[in-house]
Structures are given as C-alpha cells and as structure tokens.
TORBA-941066 format. One line per field, with one value per atom (N, C-alpha, C, O): residue in three letters; chain; x, y, z. Coordinates in Angstrom, 2 decimals, padded with zeros to 5 digits. Last residue first. Example, Ala and Ser with C-alpha at 12.3 -4.5 7.8 and 13.67 -1.06 7.14 Angstrom:
<rs>
drengu: [SER, SER, SER, SER, ALA, ALA, ALA, ALA] .
vexgu: [A, A, A, A, A, A, A, A] .
xx: [012.85, 013.67, 012.90, 013.41, 013.19, 012.30, 013.20, 014.24] .
yy: [-002.25, -001.06, 000.03, 001.14, -005.69, -004.50, -003.30, -003.32] .
zz: [007.08, 007.14, 007.87, 008.04, 007.80, 007.80, 007.80, 008.46] .
</rs>
This chain:
<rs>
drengu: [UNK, UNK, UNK, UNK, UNK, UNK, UNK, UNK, UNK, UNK, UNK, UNK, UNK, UNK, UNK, UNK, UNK, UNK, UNK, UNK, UNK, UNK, UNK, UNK, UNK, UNK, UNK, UNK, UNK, UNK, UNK, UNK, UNK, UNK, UNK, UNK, UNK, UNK, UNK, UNK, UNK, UNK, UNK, UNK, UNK, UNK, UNK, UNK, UNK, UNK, UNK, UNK, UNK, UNK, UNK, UNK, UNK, UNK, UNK, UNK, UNK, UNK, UNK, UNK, UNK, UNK, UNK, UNK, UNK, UNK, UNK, UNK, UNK, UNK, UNK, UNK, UNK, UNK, UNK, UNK, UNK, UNK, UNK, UNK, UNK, UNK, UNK, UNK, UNK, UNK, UNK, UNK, UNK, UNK, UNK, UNK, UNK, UNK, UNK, UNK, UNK, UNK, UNK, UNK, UNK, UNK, UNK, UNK, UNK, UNK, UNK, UNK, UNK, UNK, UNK, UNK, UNK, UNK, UNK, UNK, UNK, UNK, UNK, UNK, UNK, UNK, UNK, UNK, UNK, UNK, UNK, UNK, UNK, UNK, UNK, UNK, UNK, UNK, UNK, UNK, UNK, UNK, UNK, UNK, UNK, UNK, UNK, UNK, UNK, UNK, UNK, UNK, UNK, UNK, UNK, UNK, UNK, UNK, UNK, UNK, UNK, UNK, UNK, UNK, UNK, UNK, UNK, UNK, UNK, UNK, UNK, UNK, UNK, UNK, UNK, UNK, UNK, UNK, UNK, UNK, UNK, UNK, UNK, UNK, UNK, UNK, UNK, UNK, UNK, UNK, UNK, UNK, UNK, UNK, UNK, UNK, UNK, UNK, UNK, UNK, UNK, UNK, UNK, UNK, UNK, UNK, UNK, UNK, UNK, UNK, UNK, UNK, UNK, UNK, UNK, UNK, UNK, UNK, UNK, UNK, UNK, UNK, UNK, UNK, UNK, UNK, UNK, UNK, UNK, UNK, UNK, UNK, UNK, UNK, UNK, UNK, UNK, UNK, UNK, UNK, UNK, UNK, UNK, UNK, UNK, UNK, UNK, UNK, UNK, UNK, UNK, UNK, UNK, UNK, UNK, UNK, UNK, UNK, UNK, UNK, UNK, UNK, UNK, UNK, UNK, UNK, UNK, UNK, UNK, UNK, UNK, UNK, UNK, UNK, UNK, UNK, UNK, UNK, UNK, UNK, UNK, UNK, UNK, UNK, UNK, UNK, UNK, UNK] .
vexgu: [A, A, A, A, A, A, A, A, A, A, A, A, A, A, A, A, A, A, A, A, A, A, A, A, A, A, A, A, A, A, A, A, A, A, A, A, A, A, A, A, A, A, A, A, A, A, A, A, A, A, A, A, A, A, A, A, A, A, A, A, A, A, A, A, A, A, A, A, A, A, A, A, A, A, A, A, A, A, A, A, A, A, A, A, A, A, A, A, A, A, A, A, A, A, A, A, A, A, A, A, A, A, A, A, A, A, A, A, A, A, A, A, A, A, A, A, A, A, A, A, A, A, A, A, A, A, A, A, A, A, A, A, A, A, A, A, A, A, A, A, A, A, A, A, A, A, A, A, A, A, A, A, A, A, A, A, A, A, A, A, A, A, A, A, A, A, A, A, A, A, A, A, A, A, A, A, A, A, A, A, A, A, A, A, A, A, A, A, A, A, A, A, A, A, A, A, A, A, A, A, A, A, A, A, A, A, A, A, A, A, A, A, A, A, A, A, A, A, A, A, A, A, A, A, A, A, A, A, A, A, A, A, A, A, A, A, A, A, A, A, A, A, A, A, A, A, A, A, A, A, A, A, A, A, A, A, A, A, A, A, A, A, A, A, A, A, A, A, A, A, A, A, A, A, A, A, A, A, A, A, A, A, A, A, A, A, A, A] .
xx: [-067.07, -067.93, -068.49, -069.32, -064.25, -065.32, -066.22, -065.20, -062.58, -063.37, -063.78, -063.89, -062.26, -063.14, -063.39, -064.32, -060.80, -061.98, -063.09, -064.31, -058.73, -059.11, -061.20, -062.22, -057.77, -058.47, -058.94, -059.74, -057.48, -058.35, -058.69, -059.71, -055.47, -056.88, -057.88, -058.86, -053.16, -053.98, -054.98, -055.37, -053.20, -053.38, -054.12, -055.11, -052.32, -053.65, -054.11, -054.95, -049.99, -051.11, -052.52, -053.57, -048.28, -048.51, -049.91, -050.73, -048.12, -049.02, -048.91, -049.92, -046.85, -048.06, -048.96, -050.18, -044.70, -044.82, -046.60, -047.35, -043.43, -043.67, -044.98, -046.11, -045.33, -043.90, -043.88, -044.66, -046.47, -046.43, -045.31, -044.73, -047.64, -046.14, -046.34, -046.41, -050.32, -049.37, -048.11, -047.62, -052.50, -051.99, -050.78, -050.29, -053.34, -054.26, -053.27, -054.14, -050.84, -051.65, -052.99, -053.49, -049.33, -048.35, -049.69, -049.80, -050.63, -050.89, -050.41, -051.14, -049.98, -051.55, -051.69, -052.29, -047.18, -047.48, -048.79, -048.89, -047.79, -046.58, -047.36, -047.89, -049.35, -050.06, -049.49, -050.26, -050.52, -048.95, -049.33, -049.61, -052.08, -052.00, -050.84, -050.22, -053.65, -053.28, -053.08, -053.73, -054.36, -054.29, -053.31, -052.55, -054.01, -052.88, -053.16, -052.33, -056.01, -055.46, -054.84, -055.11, -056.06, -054.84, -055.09, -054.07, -057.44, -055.86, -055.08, -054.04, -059.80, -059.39, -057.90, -057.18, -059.81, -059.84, -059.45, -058.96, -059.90, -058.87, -058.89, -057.91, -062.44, -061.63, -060.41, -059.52, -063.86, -063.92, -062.77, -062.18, -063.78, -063.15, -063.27, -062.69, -064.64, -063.33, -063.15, -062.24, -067.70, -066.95, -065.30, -064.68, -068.14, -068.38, -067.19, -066.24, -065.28, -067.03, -066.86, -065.83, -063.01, -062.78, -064.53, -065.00, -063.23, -062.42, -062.94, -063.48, -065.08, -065.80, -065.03, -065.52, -064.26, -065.28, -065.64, -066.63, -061.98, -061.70, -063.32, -063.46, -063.18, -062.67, -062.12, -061.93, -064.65, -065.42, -064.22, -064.61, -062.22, -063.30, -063.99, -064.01, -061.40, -060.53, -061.74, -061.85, -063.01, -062.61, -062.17, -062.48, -063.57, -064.69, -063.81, -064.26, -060.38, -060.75, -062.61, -062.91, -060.58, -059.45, -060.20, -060.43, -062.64, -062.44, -061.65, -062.07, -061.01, -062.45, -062.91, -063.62, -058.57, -058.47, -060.23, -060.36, -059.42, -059.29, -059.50, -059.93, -057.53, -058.73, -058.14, -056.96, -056.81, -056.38, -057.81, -058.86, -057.32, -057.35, -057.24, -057.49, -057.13, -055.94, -056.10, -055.28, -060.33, -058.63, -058.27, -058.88, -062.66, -062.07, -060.61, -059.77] .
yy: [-054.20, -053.86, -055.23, -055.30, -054.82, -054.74, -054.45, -053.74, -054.58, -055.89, -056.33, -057.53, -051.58, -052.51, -054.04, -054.68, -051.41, -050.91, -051.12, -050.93, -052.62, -053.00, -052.68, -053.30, -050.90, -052.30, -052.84, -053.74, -048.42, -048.73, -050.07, -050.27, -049.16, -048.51, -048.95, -049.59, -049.74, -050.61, -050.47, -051.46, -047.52, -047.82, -049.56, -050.22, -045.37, -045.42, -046.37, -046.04, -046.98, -046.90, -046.55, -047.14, -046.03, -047.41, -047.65, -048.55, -043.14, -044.06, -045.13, -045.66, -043.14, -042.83, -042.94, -042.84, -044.29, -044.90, -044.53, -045.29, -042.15, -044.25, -044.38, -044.55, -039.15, -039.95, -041.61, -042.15, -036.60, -037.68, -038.95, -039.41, -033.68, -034.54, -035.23, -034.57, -033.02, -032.76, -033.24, -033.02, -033.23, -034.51, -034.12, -035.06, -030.52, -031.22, -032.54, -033.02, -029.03, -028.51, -029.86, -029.75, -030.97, -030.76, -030.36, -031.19, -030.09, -031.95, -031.61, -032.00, -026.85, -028.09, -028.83, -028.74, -027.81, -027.12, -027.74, -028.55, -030.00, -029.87, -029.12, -029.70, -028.38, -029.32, -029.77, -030.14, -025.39, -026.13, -027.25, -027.06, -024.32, -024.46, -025.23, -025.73, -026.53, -024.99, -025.12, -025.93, -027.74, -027.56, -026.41, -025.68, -028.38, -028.47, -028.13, -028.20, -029.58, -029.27, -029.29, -030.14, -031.68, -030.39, -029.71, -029.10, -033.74, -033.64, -032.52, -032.29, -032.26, -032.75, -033.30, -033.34, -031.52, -030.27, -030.88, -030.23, -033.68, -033.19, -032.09, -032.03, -034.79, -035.31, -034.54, -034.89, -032.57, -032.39, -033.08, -032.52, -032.95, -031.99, -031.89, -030.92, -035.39, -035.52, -034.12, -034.14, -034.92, -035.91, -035.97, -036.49, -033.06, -032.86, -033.67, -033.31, -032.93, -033.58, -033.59, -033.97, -032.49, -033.87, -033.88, -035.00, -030.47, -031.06, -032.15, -033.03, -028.87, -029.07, -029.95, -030.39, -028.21, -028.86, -029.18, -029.79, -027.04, -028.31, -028.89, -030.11, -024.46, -025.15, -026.85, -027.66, -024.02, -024.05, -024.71, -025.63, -023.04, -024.36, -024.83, -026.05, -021.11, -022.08, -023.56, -024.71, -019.33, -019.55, -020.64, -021.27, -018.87, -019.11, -019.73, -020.75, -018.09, -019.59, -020.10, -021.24, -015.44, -016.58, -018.32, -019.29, -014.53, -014.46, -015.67, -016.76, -014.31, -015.07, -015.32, -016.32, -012.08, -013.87, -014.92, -015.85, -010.85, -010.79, -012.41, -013.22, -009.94, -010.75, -010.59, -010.32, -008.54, -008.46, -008.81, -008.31, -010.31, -009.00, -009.51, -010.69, -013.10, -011.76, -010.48, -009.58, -013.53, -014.35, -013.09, -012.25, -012.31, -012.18, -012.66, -012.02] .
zz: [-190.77, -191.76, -192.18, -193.09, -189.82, -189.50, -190.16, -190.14, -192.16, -192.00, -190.98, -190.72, -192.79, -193.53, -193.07, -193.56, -190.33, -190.36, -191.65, -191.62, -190.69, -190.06, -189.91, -189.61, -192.83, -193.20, -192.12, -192.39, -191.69, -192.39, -193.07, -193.74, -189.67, -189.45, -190.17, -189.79, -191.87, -190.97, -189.92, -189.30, -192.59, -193.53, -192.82, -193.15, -190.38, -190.84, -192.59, -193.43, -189.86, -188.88, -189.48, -189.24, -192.23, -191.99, -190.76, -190.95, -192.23, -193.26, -192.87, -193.32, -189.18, -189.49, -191.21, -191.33, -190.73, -189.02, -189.63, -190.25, -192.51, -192.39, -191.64, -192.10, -191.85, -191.89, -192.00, -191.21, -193.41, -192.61, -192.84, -193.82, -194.07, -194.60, -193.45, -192.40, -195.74, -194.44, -194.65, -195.76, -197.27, -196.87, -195.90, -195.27, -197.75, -197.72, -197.34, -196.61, -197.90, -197.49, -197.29, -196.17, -199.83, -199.07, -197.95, -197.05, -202.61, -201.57, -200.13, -199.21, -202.97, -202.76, -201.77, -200.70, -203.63, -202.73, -202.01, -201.09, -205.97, -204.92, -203.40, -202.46, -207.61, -207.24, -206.30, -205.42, -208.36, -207.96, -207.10, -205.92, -211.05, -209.62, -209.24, -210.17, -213.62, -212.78, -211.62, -210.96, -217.17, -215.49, -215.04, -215.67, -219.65, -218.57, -217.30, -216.39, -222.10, -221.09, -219.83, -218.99, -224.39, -224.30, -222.96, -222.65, -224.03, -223.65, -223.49, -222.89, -223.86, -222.61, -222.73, -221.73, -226.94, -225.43, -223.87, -222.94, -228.02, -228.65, -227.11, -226.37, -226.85, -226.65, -227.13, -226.35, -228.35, -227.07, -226.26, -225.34, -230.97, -230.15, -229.06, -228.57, -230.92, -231.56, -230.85, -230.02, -230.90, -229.75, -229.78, -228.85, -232.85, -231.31, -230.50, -229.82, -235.25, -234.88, -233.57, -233.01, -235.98, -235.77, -235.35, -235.16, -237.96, -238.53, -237.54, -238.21, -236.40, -237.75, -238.50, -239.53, -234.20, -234.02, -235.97, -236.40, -234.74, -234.24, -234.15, -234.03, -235.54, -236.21, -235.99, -236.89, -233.23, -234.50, -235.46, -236.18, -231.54, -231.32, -232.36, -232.52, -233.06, -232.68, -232.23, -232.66, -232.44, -233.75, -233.93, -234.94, -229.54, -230.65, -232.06, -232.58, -229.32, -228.79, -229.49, -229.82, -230.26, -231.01, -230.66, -231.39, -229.56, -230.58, -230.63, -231.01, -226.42, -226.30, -227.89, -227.95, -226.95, -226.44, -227.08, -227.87, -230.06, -228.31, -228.72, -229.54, -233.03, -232.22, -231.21, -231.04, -235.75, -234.20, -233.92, -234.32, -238.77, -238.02, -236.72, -236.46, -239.84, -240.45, -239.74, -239.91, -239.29, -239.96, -240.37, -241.03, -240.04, -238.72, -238.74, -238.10] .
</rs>
C-alpha cells in the first residue's frame, strides 16, 4: 500500500498502525491527543454562549455566586 495513491481513511489506518507499533496503545493515543487541533472559532463560539458583559455585570454575578455558596 506504501508508494501507491491512498484515500484519506488508508493513510490515517496506516498511520495509526504505525504509531501504534512504535510507541504501544497508550504512547499512541497520548501521541493523538496532542496532535490534535480542534475546530471551530472558538472567538466567535464564546462570544455566542458568554455574550459580552461588562465589569459591573461579572462582578454581580460573581458575588451572586458566593453569596449563593454560603448559603448552602
């Protein structure tokens, strides 16, 4: 299969088998979680899920919430 036109899903079988046989299960897996980079525009994302809030309002809900842990 080395030296002929492989599809994507080929290259990465090939590619795993080989990191799996140089560093052993646990060595490639760890070698797979650094190398990947992730996706998506994480900027944009936060912006959608955390809003843009200003001092005033992280400071209120930051003393919400301790307040609200020591009620508890």
């Amino acid at each position: 299969m080395i030296g002929q036109a492989m599809t994507l899903d080929q290259i990465r079988i090939v590619g795993i088998d080989a990191l799996s046989q140089s560093l052993g299960p646990v060595g490639m897996i760890r070698f797979l979680q650094q190398a990947e980079t992730g996706w998506g525009d994480y900027t944009k994302e936060s912006e959608k899920w955390l809003g843009d809030p200003d001092l005033k309002e992280l400071f209120d809900a930051i003393k919400a919430s301790e307040q609200h842990q020591e009620s508890q």
